[in-house]
C-alpha positions as CSV (number, residue, x, y, z in Angstrom):
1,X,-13.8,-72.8,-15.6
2,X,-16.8,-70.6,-14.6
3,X,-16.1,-71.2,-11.2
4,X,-12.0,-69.8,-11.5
5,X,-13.5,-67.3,-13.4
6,X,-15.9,-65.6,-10.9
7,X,-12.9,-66.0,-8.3
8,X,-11.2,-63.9,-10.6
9,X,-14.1,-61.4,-11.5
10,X,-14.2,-60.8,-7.3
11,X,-10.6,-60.7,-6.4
12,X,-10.5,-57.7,-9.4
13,X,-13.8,-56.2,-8.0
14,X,-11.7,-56.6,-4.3
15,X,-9.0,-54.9,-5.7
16,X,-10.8,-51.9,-7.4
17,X,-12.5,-51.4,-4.0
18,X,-9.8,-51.1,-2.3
19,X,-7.7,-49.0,-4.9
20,X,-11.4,-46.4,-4.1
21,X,-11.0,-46.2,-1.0
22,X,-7.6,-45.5,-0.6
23,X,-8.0,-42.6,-3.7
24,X,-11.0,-41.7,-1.4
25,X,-8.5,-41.2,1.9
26,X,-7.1,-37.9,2.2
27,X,-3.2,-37.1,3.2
28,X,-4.3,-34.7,5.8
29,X,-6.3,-36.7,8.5
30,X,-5.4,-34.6,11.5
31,X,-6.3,-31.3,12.9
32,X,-2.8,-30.1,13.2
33,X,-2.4,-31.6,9.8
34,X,-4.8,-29.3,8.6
35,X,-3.2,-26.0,10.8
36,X,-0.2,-26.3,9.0
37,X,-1.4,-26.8,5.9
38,X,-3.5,-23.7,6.3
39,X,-0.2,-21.6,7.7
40,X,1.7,-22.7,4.7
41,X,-1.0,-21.3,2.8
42,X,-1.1,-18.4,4.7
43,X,2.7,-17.9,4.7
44,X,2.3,-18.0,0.8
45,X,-0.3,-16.2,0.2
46,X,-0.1,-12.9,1.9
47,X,3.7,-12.0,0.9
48,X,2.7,-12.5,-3.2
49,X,-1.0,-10.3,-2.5
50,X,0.8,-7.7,-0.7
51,X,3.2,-7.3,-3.7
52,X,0.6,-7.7,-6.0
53,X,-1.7,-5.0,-4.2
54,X,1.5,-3.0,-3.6
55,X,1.8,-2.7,-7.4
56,X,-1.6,-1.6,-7.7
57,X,-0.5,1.5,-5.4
58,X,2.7,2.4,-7.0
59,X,-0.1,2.5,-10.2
60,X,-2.5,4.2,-8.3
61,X,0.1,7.2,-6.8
62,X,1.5,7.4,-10.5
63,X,-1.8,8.4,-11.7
64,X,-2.6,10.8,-8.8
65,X,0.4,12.2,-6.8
66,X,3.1,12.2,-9.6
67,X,5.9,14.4,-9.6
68,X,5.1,15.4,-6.3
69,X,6.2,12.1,-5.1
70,X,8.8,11.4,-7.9
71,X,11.1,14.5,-7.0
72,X,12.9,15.6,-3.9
73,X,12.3,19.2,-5.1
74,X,8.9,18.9,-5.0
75,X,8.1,17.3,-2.1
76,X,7.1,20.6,-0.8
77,X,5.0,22.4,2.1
78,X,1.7,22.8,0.8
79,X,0.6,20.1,-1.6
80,X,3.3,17.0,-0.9
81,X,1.5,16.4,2.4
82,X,-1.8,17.0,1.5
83,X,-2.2,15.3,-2.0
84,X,-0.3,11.9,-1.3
85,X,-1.9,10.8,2.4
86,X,-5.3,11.1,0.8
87,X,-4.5,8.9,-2.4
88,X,-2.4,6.3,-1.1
89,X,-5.0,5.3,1.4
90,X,-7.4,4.3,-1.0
91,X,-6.6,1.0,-1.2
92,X,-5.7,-0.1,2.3
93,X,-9.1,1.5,3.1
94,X,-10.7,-1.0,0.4
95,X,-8.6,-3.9,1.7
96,X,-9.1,-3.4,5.4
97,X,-13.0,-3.9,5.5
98,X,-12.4,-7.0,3.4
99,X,-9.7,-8.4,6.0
100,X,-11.1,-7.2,9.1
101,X,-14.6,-8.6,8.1
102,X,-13.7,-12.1,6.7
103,X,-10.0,-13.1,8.1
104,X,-10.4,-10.7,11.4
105,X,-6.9,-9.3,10.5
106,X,-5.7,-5.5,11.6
107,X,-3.0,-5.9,8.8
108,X,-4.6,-4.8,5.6
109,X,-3.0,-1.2,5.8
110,X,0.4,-2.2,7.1
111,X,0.6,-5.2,4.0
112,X,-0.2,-3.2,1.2
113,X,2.3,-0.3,1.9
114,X,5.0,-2.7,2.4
115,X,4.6,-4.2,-0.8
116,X,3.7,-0.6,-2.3
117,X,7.2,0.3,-1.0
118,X,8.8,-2.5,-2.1
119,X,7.4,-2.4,-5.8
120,X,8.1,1.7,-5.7
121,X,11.9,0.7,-4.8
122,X,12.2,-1.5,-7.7
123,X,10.8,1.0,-9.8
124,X,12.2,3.6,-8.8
125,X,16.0,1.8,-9.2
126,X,15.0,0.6,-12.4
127,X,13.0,3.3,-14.4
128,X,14.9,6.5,-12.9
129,X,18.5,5.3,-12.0
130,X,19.1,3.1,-13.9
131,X,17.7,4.0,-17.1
132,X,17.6,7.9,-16.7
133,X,20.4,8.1,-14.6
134,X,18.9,10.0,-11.6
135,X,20.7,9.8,-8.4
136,X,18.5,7.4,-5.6
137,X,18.4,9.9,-3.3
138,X,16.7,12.8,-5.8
139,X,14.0,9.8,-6.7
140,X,13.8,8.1,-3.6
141,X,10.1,7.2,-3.0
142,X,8.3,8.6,0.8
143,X,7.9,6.1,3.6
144,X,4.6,5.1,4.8
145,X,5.1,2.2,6.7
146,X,4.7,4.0,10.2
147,X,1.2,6.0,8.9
148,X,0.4,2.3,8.0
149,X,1.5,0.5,11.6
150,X,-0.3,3.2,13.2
151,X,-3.8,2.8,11.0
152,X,-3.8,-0.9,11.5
153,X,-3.2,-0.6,15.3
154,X,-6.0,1.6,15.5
155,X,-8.3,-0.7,14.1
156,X,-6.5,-3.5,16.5
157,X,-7.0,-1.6,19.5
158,X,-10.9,-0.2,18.7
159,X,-12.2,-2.9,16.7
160,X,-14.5,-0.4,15.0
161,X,-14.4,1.3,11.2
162,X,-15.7,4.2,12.7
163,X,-12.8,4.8,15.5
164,X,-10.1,3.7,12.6
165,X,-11.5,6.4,10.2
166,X,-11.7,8.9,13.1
167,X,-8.3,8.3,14.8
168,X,-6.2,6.4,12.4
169,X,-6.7,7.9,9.3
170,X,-6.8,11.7,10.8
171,X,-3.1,10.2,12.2
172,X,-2.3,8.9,8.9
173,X,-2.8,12.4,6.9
174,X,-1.4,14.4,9.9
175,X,1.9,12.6,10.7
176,X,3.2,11.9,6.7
177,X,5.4,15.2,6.9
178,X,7.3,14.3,10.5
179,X,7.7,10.7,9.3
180,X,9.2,11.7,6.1
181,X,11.3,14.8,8.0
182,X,14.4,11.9,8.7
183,X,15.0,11.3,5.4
184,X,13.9,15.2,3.9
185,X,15.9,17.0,6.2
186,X,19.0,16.5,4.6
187,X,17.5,18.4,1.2
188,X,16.1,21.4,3.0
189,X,20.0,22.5,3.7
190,X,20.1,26.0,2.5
191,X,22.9,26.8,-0.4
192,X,24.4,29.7,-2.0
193,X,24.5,29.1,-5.6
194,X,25.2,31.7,-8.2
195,X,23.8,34.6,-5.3
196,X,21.0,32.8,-4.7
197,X,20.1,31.1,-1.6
198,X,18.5,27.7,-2.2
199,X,17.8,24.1,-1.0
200,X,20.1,21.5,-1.7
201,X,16.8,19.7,-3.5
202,X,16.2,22.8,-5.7
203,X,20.0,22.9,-6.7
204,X,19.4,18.9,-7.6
205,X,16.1,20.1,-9.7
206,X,18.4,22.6,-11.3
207,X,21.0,20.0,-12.4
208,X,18.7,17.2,-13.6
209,X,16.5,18.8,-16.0
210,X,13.5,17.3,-16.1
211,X,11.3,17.5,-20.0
212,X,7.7,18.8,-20.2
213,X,8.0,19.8,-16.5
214,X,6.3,23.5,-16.2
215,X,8.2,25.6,-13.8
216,X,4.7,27.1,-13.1
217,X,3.4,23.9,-11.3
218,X,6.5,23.9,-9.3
219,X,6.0,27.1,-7.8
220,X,3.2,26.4,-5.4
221,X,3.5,28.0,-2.1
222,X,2.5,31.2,-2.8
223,X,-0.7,31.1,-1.2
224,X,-3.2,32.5,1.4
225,X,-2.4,29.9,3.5
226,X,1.2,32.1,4.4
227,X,-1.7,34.7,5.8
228,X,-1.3,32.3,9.1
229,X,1.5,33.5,10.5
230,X,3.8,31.6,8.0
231,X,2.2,28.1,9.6
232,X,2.1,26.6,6.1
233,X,2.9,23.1,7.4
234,X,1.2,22.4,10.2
235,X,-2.3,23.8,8.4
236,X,-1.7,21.6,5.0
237,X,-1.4,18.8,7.9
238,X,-4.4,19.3,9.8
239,X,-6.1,19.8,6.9
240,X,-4.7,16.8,5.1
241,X,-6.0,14.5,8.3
242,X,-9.6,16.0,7.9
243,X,-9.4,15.1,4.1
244,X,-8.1,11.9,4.7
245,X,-11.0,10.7,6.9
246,X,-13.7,11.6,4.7
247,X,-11.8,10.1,2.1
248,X,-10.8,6.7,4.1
249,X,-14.7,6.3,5.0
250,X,-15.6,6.4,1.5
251,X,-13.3,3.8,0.3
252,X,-14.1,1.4,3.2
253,X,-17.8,1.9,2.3
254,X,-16.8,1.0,-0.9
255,X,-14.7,-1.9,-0.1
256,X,-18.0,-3.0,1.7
257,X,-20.0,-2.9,-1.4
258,X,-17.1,-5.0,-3.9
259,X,-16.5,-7.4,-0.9
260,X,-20.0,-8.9,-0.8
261,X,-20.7,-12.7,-2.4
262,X,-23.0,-11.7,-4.7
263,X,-20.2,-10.2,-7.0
264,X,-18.1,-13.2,-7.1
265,X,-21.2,-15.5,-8.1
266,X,-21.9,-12.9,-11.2
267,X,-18.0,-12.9,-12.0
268,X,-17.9,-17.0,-12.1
């Protein structure tokens, strides 16, 4: 009895170690195993943080470019081009020193407007057309997937913040009214309406009344800037590129700060 017994006690002790060790094997045994478990990762992962990240942008522009974003009729000379470079590359300035410095990827800038542009899109559809019936065209949010291609390339090319800041983000405030000309041309048609010679965007602004919109704010390029030979454009963009680069070096220092270990350790 105490002998069928102890056979019994080590044929369950045989089968617990063997039910160990095969809990204690892993699935993925192999190096390419492991690469495409860490590409399906990767596939997953940056498409939901872009939109995520894009999100906080479409926040981040509502807060500081506004109307002047919103509104065809707005989207003027002077302060369009010079107000909405230098906020929207806030956070692909944070970003970019936190995926250059730990994943070694140029794709920070590029990401983050893409899923800035698709967030703004749904938005845009959603809050203005459909809900306060404005036409897509008179709310249709400005494209900055090209001042984002050329920013990351920069930093793909140089491998250095400094040259980025310098070249890509003097690029990325200088070139936001020519990228944007395509799809803004079409609303600088002058009209004749009621004797007056307008835009086709001012005549839109006149038809879609707009509530608690001074008509004060609107009128904004009466300046001394027109004291340069009428060059209000190409000034606001030179300008705008200066801006931007103190502005982008800022945020990456930043980014450098919020992306060091320590601050995860306090958080958890």
């Amino acid at each position: 009895m105490g002998y069928n017994d102890s056979v019994k006690d080590s044929d369950n002790q045989s089968q617990d170690d063997a039910r160990s060790d095969m809990s204690q094997e892993s699935a993925i045994s192999t190096p390419e195993q492991q690469r495409r478990i860490f590409r399906a990762f990767d596939y997953m992962l940056v498409p939901v943080a872009s939109i995520l990240l894009g999100g906080i942008v479409v926040f981040l522009v509502a807060l500081t470019v506004g109307d002047w974003d919103y509104w065809q009729d707005w989207r003027d000379r002077r302060w369009w081009p010079l107000i909405t470079p230098v906020s929207v590359i806030v956070a692909p300035a944070v970003f970019t020193y936190f995926f250059w410095k730990y994943f070694r990827l140029p794709i920070a800038a590029t990401s983050i407007v893409l899923g800035y542009m698709i967030a703004a899109w749904v938005s845009r559809y959603a809050n203005f057309h459909l809900f306060a019936d404005f036409p897509m065209a008179f709310v249709s949010p400005s494209n900055f997937i090209g001042m984002a291609i050329i920013l990351d390339s920069v930093l793909l090319l140089t491998r250095s913040f400094y040259l980025q800041g310098f070249v890509g983000a003097f690029l990325w405030g200088l070139l936001i009214y020519p990228l944007n000309w395509p799809a803004a041309a079409a609303f600088h048609t002058p009209l004749v309406w009621d004797g007056y010679i307008v835009t086709a965007a001012d005549l839109m602004g006149f038809m879609y009344i707009r509530t608690a919109m001074p008509e004060y704010v609107r009128i904004i390029e009466e300046s001394t800037l027109r004291t340069f030979g009428e060059a209000v454009t190409p000034l606001t963009a030179f300008f705008a590129g200066f801006v931007t680069i103190l502005n982008f070096y800022l945020w990456v220092w930043v980014g450098s700060k919020l992306a060091v270990t320590r601050w995860a350790t306090k958080l958890i």
